[in-house]
C-alpha positions in Angstrom: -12.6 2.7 -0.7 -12.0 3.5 -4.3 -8.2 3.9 -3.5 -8.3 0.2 -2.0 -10.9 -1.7 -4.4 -9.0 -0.1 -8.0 -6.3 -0.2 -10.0 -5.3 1.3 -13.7 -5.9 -0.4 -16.6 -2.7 -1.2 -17.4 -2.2 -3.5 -14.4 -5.1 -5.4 -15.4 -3.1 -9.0 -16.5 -1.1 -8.8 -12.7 -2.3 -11.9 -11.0 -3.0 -10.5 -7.2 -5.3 -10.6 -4.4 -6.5 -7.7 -2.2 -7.4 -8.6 1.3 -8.9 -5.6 3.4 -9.7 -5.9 7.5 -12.1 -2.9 7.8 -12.6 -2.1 11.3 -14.5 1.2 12.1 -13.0 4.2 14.5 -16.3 5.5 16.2 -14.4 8.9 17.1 -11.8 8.9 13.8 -15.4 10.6 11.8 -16.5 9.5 8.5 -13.4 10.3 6.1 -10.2 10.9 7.4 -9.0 11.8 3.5 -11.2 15.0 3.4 -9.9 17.8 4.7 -12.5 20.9 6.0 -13.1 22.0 2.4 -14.0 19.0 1.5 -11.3 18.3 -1.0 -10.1 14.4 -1.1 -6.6 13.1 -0.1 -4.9 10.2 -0.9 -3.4 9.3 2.1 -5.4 9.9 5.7 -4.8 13.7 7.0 -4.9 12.4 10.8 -3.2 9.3 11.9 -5.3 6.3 13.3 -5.8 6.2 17.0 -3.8 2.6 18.1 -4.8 3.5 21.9 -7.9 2.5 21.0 -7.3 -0.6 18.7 -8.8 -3.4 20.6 -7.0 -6.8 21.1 -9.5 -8.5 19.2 -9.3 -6.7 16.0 -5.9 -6.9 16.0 -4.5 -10.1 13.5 -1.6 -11.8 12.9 -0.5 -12.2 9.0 1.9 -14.6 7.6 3.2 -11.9 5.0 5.3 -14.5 3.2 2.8 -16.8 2.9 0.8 -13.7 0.8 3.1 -11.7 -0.4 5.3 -13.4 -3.4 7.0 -10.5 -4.6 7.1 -6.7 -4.1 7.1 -4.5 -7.6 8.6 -0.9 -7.0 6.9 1.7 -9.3 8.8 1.9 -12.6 9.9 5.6 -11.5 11.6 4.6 -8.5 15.2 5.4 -8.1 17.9 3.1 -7.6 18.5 4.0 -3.9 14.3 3.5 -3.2 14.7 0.6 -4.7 17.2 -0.7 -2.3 15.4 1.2 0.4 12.7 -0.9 -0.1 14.5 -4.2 -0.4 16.2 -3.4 3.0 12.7 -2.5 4.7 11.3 -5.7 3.3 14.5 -7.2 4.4 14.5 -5.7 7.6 11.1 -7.0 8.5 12.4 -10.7 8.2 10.3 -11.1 5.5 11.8 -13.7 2.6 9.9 -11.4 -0.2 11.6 -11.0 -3.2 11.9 -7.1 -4.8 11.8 -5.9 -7.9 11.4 -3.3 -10.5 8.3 -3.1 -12.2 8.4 -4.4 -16.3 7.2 -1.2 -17.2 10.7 0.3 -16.0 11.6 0.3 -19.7 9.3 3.0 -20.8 9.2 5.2 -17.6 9.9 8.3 -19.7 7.0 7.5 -21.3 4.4 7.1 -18.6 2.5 10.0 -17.6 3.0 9.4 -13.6 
Protein backbone atom coordinates (compact mmCIF):
# COMPACT_ATOMS: atom_id res chain seq x y z
CA UNK A 1 0.00 0.00 0.00
CA UNK A 2 2.63 2.51 0.94
CA UNK A 3 3.96 2.36 -2.79
CA UNK A 4 0.28 3.29 -3.95
CA UNK A 5 -1.07 5.75 -1.10
CA UNK A 6 2.63 8.09 -1.16
CA UNK A 7 4.55 10.19 -2.99
CA UNK A 8 7.94 12.42 -2.23
CA UNK A 9 7.74 15.68 -0.91
CA UNK A 10 8.71 17.42 -3.75
CA UNK A 11 5.59 16.41 -5.76
CA UNK A 12 3.47 17.76 -3.07
CA UNK A 13 1.97 21.09 -5.13
CA UNK A 14 0.96 18.31 -8.31
CA UNK A 15 -2.74 18.57 -8.46
CA UNK A 16 -3.79 14.66 -8.93
CA UNK A 17 -6.13 11.99 -7.89
CA UNK A 18 -5.29 8.31 -6.98
CA UNK A 19 -8.04 5.93 -7.60
CA UNK A 20 -7.21 2.24 -6.48
CA UNK A 21 -9.81 -1.02 -7.26
CA UNK A 22 -8.48 -3.42 -4.65
CA UNK A 23 -9.67 -6.77 -5.27
CA UNK A 24 -8.19 -9.69 -3.25
CA UNK A 25 -6.45 -13.02 -4.88
CA UNK A 26 -7.44 -15.73 -2.22
CA UNK A 27 -4.49 -18.04 -3.68
CA UNK A 28 -1.92 -15.00 -4.83
CA UNK A 29 -0.87 -15.11 -0.47
CA UNK A 30 -0.58 -12.01 1.47
CA UNK A 31 2.41 -10.01 -0.34
CA UNK A 32 3.43 -10.72 -3.58
CA UNK A 33 6.44 -7.92 -3.10
CA UNK A 34 8.24 -10.16 -0.44
CA UNK A 35 10.30 -12.59 -1.56
CA UNK A 36 11.14 -15.91 0.94
CA UNK A 37 13.59 -13.82 3.02
CA UNK A 38 11.37 -11.49 3.56
CA UNK A 39 13.03 -8.61 1.84
CA UNK A 40 10.36 -6.02 0.10
CA UNK A 41 10.10 -5.36 -3.78
CA UNK A 42 8.79 -2.75 -5.52
CA UNK A 43 7.19 -4.28 -8.15
CA UNK A 44 5.14 -7.88 -7.58
CA UNK A 45 7.73 -10.99 -7.81
CA UNK A 46 4.85 -13.28 -9.37
CA UNK A 47 2.46 -11.99 -11.95
CA UNK A 48 -1.40 -11.75 -11.09
CA UNK A 49 -3.45 -14.79 -12.00
CA UNK A 50 -6.11 -13.18 -14.89
CA UNK A 51 -7.69 -16.86 -15.16
CA UNK A 52 -9.14 -16.15 -12.18
CA UNK A 53 -10.19 -12.46 -12.55
CA UNK A 54 -13.91 -12.63 -12.37
CA UNK A 55 -16.17 -10.72 -14.87
CA UNK A 56 -17.50 -8.72 -12.22
CA UNK A 57 -14.41 -7.17 -10.90
CA UNK A 58 -13.38 -6.43 -14.06
CA UNK A 59 -14.15 -2.31 -14.98
CA UNK A 60 -14.23 -0.27 -17.72
CA UNK A 61 -12.15 3.28 -17.43
CA UNK A 62 -12.51 6.21 -19.50
CA UNK A 63 -8.66 6.98 -19.27
CA UNK A 64 -9.07 10.25 -21.01
CA UNK A 65 -11.68 11.45 -19.05
CA UNK A 66 -8.94 10.87 -15.90
CA UNK A 67 -5.87 11.10 -17.21
CA UNK A 68 -4.97 14.93 -18.42
CA UNK A 69 -1.48 14.56 -18.98
CA UNK A 70 1.37 11.91 -18.50
CA UNK A 71 4.77 13.42 -16.93
CA UNK A 72 7.92 11.15 -17.81
CA UNK A 73 10.49 11.16 -14.86
CA UNK A 74 12.95 13.98 -15.39
CA UNK A 75 15.73 11.17 -16.06
CA UNK A 76 14.10 9.75 -18.92
CA UNK A 77 15.82 9.67 -22.23
CA UNK A 78 14.72 11.10 -25.24
CA UNK A 79 13.86 7.78 -26.95
CA UNK A 80 11.59 6.76 -23.51
CA UNK A 81 10.14 9.60 -23.89
CA UNK A 82 8.85 8.99 -27.23
CA UNK A 83 8.39 5.36 -26.30
CA UNK A 84 5.94 6.47 -24.03
CA UNK A 85 4.17 8.98 -26.13
CA UNK A 86 3.79 6.18 -28.81
CA UNK A 87 2.44 3.62 -26.07
CA UNK A 88 0.00 6.29 -24.85
CA UNK A 89 -0.60 6.91 -28.53
CA UNK A 90 -0.95 3.51 -29.33
CA UNK A 91 -3.63 2.85 -26.87
CA UNK A 92 -5.95 5.47 -28.60
CA UNK A 93 -5.70 7.48 -25.80
CA UNK A 94 -5.85 11.59 -26.61
CA UNK A 95 -3.31 12.12 -23.41
CA UNK A 96 -0.89 14.54 -23.78
CA UNK A 97 3.10 13.65 -22.74
CA UNK A 98 5.53 15.36 -21.37
CA UNK A 99 8.70 15.85 -19.56
CA UNK A 100 8.65 16.49 -15.99
CA UNK A 101 9.59 20.53 -14.89
CA UNK A 102 12.19 19.16 -12.81
CA UNK A 103 14.08 17.97 -16.20
CA UNK A 104 16.16 21.09 -15.69
CA UNK A 105 18.00 20.01 -12.62
CA UNK A 106 18.20 16.14 -13.33
CA UNK A 107 21.89 16.19 -12.58
CA UNK A 108 20.99 17.34 -9.53
CA UNK A 109 18.42 14.90 -8.25
CA UNK A 110 19.55 12.02 -6.31
CA UNK A 111 17.32 9.32 -8.34
Amino acid sequence: MMFITTKREEFAKDREVRAMLWIRDDYAGINRHYDIDNFPHPRPLTPPDVARVKDFHRRKVDLSALVTEVVVNPKATPPLLDEVARVVSDAGQPIPVGRSALARYSKFLPF
